[in-house]
C-alpha positions as CSV (number, residue, x, y, z in Angstrom):
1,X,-135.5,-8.3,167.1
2,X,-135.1,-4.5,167.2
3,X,-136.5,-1.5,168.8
4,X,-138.0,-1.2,165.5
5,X,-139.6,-4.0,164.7
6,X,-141.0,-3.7,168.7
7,X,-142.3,-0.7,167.4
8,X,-143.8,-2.1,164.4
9,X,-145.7,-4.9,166.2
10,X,-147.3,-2.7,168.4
11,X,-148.2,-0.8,165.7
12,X,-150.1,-3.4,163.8
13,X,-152.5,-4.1,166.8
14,X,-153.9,-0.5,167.0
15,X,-153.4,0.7,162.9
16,X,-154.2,-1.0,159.7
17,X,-151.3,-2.1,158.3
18,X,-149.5,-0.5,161.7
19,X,-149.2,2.9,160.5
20,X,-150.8,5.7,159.4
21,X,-149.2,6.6,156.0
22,X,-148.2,3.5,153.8
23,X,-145.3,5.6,152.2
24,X,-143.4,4.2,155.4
25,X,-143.6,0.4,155.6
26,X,-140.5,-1.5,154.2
27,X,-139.8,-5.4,154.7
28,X,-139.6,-6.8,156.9
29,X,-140.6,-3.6,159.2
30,X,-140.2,-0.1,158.8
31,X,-137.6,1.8,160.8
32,X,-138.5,4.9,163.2
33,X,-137.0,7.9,163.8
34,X,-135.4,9.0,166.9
35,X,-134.1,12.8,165.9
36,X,-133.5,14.6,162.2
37,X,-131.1,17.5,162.1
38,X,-130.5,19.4,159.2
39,X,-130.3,16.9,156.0
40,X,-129.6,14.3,158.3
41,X,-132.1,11.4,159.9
42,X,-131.1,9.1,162.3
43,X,-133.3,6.5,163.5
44,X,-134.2,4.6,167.1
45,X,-130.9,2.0,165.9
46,X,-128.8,4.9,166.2
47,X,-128.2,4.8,161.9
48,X,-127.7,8.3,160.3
49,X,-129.2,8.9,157.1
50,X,-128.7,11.2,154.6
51,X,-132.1,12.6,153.6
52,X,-133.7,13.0,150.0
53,X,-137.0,12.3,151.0
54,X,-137.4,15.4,152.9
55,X,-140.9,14.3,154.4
56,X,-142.0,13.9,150.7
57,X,-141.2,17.8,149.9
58,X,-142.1,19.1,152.7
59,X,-139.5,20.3,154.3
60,X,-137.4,22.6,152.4
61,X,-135.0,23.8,154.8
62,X,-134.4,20.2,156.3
63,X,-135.0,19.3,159.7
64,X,-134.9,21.7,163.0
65,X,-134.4,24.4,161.6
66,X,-132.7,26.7,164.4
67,X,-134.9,30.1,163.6
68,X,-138.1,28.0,162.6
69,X,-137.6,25.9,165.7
70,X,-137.5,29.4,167.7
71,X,-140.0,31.1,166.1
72,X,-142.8,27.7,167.1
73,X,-141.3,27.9,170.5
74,X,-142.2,31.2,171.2
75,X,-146.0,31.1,169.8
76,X,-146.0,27.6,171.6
77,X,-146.3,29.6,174.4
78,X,-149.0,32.1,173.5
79,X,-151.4,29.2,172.2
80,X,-151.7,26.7,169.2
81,X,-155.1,27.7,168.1
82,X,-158.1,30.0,168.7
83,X,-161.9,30.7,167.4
84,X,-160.8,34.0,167.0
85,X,-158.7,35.7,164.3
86,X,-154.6,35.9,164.6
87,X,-152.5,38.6,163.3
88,X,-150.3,35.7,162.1
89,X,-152.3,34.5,159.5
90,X,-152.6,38.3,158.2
91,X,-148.7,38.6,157.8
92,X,-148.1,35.4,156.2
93,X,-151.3,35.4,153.5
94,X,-149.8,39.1,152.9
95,X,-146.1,37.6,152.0
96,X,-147.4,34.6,150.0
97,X,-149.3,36.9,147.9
98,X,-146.8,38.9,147.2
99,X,-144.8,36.1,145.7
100,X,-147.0,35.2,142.4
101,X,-148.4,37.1,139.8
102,X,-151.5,35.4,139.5
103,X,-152.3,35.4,143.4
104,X,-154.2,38.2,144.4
105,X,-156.1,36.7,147.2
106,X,-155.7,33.6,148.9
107,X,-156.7,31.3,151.6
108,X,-155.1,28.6,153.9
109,X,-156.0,24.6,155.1
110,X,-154.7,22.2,156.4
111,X,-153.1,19.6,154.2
112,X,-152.8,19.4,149.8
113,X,-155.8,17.5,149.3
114,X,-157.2,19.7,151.0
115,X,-156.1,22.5,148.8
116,X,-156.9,20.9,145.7
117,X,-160.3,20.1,146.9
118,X,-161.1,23.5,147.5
119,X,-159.7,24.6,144.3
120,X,-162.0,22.2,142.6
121,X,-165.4,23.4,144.5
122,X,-164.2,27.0,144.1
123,X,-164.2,26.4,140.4
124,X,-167.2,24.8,140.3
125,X,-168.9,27.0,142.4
126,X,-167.8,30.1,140.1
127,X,-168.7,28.6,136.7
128,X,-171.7,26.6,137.3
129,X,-170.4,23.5,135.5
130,X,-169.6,20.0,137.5
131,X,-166.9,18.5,135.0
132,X,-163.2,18.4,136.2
133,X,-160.4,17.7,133.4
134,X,-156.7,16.2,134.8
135,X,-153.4,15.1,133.2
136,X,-153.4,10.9,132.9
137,X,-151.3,9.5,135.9
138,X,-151.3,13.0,137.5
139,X,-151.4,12.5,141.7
140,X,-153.6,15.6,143.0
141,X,-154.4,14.1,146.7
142,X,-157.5,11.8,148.0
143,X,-160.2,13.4,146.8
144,X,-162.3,11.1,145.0
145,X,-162.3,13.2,142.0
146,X,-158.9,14.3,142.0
147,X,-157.5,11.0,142.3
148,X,-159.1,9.2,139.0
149,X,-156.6,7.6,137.0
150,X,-153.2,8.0,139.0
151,X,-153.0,4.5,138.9
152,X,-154.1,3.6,135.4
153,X,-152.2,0.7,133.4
154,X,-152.1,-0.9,130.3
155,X,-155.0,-3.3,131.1
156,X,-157.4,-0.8,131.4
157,X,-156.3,2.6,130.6
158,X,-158.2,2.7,127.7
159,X,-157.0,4.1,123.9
160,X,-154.8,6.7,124.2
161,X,-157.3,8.9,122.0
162,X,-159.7,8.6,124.3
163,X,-158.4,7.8,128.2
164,X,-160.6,5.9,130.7
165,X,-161.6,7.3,133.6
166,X,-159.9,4.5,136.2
167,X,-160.9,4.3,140.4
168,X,-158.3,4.3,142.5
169,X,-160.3,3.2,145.4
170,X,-162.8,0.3,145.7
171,X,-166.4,2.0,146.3
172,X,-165.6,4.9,144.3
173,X,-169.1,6.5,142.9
174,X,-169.0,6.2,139.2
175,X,-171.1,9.5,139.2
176,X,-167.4,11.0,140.3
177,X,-165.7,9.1,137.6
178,X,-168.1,10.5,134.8
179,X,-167.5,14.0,136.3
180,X,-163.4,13.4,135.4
181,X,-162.3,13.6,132.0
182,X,-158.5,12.6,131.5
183,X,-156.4,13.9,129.1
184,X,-152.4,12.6,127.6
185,X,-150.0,14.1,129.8
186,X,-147.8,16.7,127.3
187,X,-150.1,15.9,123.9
188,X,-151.6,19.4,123.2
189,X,-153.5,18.4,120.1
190,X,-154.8,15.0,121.8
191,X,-155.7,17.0,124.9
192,X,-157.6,19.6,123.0
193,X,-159.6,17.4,121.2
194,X,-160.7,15.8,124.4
195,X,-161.8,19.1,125.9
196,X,-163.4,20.2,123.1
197,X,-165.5,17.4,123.3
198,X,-166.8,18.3,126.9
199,X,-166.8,22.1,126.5
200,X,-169.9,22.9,128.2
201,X,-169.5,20.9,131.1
202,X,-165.7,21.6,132.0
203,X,-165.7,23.7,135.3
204,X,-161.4,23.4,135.3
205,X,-158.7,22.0,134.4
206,X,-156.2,20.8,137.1
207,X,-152.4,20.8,135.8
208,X,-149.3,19.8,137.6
209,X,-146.4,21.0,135.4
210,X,-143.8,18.3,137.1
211,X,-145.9,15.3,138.2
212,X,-144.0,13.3,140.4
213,X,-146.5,10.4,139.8
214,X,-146.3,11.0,136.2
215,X,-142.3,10.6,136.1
216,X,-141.2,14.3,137.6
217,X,-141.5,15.1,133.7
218,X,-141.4,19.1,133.3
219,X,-144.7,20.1,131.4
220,X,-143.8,21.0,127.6
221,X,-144.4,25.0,126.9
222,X,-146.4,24.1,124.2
223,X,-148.9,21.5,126.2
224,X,-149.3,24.4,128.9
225,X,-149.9,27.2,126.7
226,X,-152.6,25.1,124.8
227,X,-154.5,24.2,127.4
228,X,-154.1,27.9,129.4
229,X,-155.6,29.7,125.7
230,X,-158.2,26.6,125.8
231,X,-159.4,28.0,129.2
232,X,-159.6,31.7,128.1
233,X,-161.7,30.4,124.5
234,X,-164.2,28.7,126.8
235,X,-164.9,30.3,130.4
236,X,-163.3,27.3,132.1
237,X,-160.7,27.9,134.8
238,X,-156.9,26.9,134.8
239,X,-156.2,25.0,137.9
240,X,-152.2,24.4,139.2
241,X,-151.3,21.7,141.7
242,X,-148.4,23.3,143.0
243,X,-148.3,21.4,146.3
244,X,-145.3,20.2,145.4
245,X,-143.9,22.3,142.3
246,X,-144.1,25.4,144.1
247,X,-140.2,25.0,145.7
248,X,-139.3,25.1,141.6
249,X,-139.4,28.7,141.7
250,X,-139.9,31.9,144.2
251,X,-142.8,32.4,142.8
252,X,-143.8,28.6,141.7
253,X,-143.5,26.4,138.5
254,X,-145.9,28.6,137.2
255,X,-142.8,31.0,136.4
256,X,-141.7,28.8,133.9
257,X,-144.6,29.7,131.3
258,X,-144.5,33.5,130.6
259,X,-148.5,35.2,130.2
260,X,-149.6,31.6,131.5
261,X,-151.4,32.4,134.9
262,X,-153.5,29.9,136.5
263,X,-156.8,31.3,138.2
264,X,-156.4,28.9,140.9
265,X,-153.5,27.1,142.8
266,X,-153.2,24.9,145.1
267,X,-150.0,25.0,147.6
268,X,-149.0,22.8,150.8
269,X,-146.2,20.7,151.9
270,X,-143.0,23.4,151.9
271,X,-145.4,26.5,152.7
272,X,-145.9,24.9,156.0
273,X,-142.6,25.2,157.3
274,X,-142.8,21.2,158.4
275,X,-146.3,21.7,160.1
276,X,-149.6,20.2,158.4
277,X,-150.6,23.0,155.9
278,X,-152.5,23.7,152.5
279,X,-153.8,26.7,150.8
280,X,-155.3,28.0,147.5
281,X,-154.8,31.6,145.8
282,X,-155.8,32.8,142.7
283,X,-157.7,35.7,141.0
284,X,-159.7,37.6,143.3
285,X,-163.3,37.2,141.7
286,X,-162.9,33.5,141.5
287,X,-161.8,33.3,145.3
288,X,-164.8,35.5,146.3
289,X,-166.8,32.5,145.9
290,X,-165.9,32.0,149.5
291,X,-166.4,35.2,150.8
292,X,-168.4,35.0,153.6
293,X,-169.6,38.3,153.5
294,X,-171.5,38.3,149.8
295,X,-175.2,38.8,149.8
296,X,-175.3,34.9,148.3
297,X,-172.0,32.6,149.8
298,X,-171.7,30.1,146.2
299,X,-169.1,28.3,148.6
300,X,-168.8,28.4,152.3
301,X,-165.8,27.2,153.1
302,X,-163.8,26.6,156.6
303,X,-161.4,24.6,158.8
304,X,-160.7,24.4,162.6
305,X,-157.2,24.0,162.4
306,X,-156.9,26.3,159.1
307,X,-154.5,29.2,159.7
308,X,-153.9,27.8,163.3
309,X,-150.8,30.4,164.6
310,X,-147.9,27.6,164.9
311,X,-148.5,26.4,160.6
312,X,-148.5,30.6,160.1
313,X,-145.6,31.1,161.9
314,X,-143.3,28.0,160.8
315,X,-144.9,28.7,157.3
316,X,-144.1,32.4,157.4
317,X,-140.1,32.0,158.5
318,X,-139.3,29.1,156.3
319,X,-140.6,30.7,153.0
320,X,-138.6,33.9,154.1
321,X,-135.7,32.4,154.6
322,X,-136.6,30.9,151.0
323,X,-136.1,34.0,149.3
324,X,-134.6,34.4,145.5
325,X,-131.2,34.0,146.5
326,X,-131.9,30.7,148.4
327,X,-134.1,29.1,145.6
328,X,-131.2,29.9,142.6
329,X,-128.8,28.0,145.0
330,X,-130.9,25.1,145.5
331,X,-131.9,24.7,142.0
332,X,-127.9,25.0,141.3
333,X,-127.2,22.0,143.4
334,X,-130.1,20.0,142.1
335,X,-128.7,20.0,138.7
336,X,-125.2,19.4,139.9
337,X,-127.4,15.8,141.2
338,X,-129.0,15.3,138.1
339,X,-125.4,15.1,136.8
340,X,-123.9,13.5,138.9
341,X,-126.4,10.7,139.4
342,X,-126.6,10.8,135.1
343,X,-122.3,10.3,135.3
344,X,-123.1,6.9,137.9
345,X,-125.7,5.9,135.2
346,X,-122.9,6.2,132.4
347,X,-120.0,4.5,134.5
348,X,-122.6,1.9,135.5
349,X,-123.2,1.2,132.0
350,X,-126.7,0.4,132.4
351,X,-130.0,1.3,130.7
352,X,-131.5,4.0,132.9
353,X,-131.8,8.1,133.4
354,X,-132.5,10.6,135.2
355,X,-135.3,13.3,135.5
356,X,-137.0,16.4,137.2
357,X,-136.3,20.0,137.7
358,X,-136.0,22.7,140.1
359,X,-134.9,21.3,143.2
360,X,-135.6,17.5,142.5
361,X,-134.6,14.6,140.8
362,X,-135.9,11.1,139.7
363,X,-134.4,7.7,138.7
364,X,-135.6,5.7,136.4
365,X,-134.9,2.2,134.9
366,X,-135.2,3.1,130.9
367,X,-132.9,4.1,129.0
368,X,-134.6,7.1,127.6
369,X,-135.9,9.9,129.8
370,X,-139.8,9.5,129.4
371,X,-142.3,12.5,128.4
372,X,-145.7,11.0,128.7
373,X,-147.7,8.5,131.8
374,X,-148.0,5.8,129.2
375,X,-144.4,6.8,128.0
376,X,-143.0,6.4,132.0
377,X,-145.4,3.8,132.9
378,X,-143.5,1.2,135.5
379,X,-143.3,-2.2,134.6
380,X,-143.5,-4.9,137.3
381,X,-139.3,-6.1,136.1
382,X,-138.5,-1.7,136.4
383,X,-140.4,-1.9,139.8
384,X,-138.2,-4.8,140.9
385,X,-135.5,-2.7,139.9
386,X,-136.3,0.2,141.6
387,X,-136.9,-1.4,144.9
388,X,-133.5,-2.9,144.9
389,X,-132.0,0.2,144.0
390,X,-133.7,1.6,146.8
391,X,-132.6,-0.8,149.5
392,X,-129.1,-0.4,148.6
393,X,-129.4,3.1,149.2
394,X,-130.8,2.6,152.1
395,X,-128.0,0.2,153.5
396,X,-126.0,2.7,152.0
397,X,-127.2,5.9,153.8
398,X,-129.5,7.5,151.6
399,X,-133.6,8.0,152.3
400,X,-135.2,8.3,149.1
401,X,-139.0,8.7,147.7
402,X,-140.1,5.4,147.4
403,X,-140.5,6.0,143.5
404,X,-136.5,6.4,143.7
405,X,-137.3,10.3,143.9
406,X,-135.3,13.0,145.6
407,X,-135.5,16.7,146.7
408,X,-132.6,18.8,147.8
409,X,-132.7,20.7,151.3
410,X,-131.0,23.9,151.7
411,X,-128.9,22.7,153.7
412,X,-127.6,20.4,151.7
413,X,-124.3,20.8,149.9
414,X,-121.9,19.0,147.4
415,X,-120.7,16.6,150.1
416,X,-124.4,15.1,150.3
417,X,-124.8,14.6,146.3
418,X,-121.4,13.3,145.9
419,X,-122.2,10.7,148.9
420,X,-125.5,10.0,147.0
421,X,-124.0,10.0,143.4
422,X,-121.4,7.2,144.8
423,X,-123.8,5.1,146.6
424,X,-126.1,5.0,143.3
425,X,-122.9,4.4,141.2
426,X,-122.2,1.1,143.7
427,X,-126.1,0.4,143.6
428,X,-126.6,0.5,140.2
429,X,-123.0,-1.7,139.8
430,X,-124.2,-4.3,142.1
431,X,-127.4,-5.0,139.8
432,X,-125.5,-4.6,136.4
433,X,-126.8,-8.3,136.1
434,X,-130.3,-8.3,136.6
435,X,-131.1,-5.7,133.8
């Protein structure tokens, strides 16, 4: 017995499944936190952690930040949220648009999904059409139609030619499936075939350039670039899921792909600042849809907490403080992981690799670094693997993504990669047997 597993078994009699988010239960209970300072967690045991997970990519600056922590502590005091306008929310849309090329107006929520659903009516709203197009495998959120296929497998994915739309939840309308068409995840002339065959009806298509579902596989130039010129040829919008992706660059993952702007994207996690957040941005005529002041609103659009003064403030001073100079740094030490956890792979002598970009990594148990869903698909023996890789981690001090994923903090420095890079090098030693 444990203050944790206490926890836990209260948990279960007032939750399904005794939580709230499933991305926290581990056997035989999950542990709970008791404080999280900088890149370190420690839990109600009194075990300090290391942490990679970061609140999946939330929080870029790692936990408590002192001037965040001040800057929530004085709006605390002036309110948490009002039915009238704050000057906040002004001063923060003004920065993030001044960040992106293709942003030229913008609007916040409260969460990713969130984002990405409103990216998705937005389009549809402005084009007339009802027909969304996503990468295979690609995670965009809960929304029924965003979700389709992020969990696809060899049993019923379909040819690769021609990918089935799959449910991810039971009860899912199949009026919502026939609305998704899913393209090959970096196969420009596959995916190009497949739009072209639903022209009229595509209102979008919705791209995340370094799927973390898909593998964190960076999106080839070439696949982008196809699919952006696609767009232009045939009045549909370009959508980017940058919920995640946007911590790549200062001005987002989108940077990577020179003339390639996206009409839409979506943004959350990071931009909050480690409060609840979302947003969308994008060209200005396409984001009018919501303007509430046109003679005919195509999309009315709000949110009670959206914009709420403590999210604008903790949003506003953490993406200052992540200015140019601190997103070159970060990157820097990201690749010094990526090394360093390719080195352990090597000394280990065993068939895995390493992937991602920017500011994050990901293990994974093939030998060669896959480009594709189908290509990275996990086996159930690589998902055994994983998981045991994962707990002795854990044992060892290191939080982790559950799909053996990390993201760098900027607090972070060598000391916490090498600690990681050893602990996967005696991980990864341990299991030499089972692979």
């Amino acid at each position: 017995m444990s203050k944790s597993s206490d926890l836990y078994d209260r948990g279960l009699k007032v939750m399904p499944g005794g939580c709230s988010r499933n991305t926290i239960l581990r056997k035989p209970h999950p542990l709970y936190v008791e404080r999280g300072e900088g890149a370190y967690v420690t839990d109600v045991e009194g075990v300090q952690r290391v942490d990679f997970a970061n609140n999946m990519c939330s929080l870029v600056h790692g936990h408590a930040h002192p001037e965040i922590t001040a800057a929530v502590s004085e709006q605390l005091a002036k309110g948490t949220a009002f039915t009238i306008g704050t000057e906040a929310e002004i001063i923060y849309a003004e920065h993030i648009v001044s960040r992106s090329d293709s942003f030229a107006k913008m609007r916040f929520v409260n969460s990713g999904t969130e984002a990405v659903m409103s990216c998705l009516k937005a389009a549809r709203a402005f084009t007339g059409r009802t027909k969304i197009a996503k990468a295979e495998g690609a995670y965009h959120g809960l929304y029924d139609y965003a979700e389709v296929s992020q969990t696809s497998k060899p049993g019923n994915w379909g040819d690769q030619e021609n990918p089935k739309s799959i449910p991810v939840a039971y009860g899912t309308p199949q009026a919502a499936l026939d609305d998704v068409v899913i393209i090959p995840f970096n196969d420009p002339e596959l995916a190009i075939k497949i739009l072209e065959e639903n022209a009229d009806d595509l209102a979008c298509v919705l791209l995340d350039v370094l799927p973390h579902r898909i593998g964190l596989i960076p999106a080839h130039d070439n696949f982008v670039r196809a699919i952006f010129d696609w767009t232009r040829k045939n009045d549909s919008l370009l959508i980017f899921d940058e919920v995640i992706t946007y911590r790549m660059n200062y001005g987002g993952a989108q940077e990577w792909y020179d003339g390639v702007n996206p009409d839409l994207t979506a943004l959350g996690k990071m931009i909050g600042g480690g409060f609840p957040v979302g947003a969308l941005a994008g060209r200005a005529d396409v984001m009018d849809v919501m303007d509430p002041l046109a003679e005919k609103v195509l999309f009315p659009h709000s949110g009670t907490f959206s914009a709420n003064p403590i999210t604008m403030t903790a949003g506003r001073v953490a993406m200052e403080l992540f200015d140019e100079e601190a997103v070159l740094k970060i990157n820097k030490l990201a690749e010094y992981a990526r090394n360093s956890i390719s080195e352990a792979i090597n000394l280990a002598d065993v068939p895995a690799c390493v992937s991602g970009a920017g500011s994050m990594f990901r293990i994974h148990m093939k030998e060669v670094e896959p480009v594709s869903y189908r290509d990275g698909y996990v086996t159930p023996r690589e998902s055994a693997l994983t998981k045991t890789l994962l707990n002795h981690l854990f044992d060892d001090g290191i939080m982790m993504i559950n799909t053996c994923s990390g993201v760098l903090s900027t607090v972070m420095t060598e000391r916490e990669i090498d600690r990681l890079a050893e602990a996967v090098l005696g991980g990864l030693k341990k299991m030499k047997n089972q692979f």
